[in-house]
N, C-alpha and C positions, 0 to 999 in steps of 0.2 A: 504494500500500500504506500502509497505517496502523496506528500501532502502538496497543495497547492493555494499559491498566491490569491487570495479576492482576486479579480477583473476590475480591473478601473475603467470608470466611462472615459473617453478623451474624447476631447473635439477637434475636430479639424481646422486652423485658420485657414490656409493654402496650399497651395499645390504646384510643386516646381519640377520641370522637367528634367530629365537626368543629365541630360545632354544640353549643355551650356557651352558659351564660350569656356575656352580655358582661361583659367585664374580667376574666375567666376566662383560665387560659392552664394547664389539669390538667395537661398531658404535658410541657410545659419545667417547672414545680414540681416532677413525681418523676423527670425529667430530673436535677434542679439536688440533687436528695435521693439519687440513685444516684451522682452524681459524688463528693460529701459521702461517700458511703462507699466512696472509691478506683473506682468501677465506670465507666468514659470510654464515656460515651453522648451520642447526637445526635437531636433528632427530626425525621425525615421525615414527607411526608405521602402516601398512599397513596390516590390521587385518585380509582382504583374505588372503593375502597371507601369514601370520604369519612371519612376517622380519621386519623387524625394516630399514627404510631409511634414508641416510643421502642425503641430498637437501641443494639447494642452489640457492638465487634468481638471481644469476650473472654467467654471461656468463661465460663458462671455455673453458679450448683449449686441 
């Protein structure tokens, strides 16, 4: 038997494609711009879909 984590709801702010210019990095910049305004996000990447997400465990409006 194995124990496992609660599931956190996340929400989604955006959605960045994987394929950028180089030395690009869009989704940790409005990553580092939502933190900047109190909002605790991380980005994931979403391998079907090839996009890179930025999430957030907290409710937004």
């Amino acid at each position: 038997m194995t124990a496992t984590a609660p599931e956190q709801a996340h929400t989604g702010l955006e959605r960045f494609p994987a394929r950028g210019p180089r030395g690009t990095w869009p989704a940790e910049e409005h990553a580092t711009v939502q933190c900047a305004r109190g909002i605790h996000t991380q980005v994931v990447m979403d391998l079907s879909a090839d996009q890179f997400l930025v999430v957030t465990d907290t409710t937004t409006q």
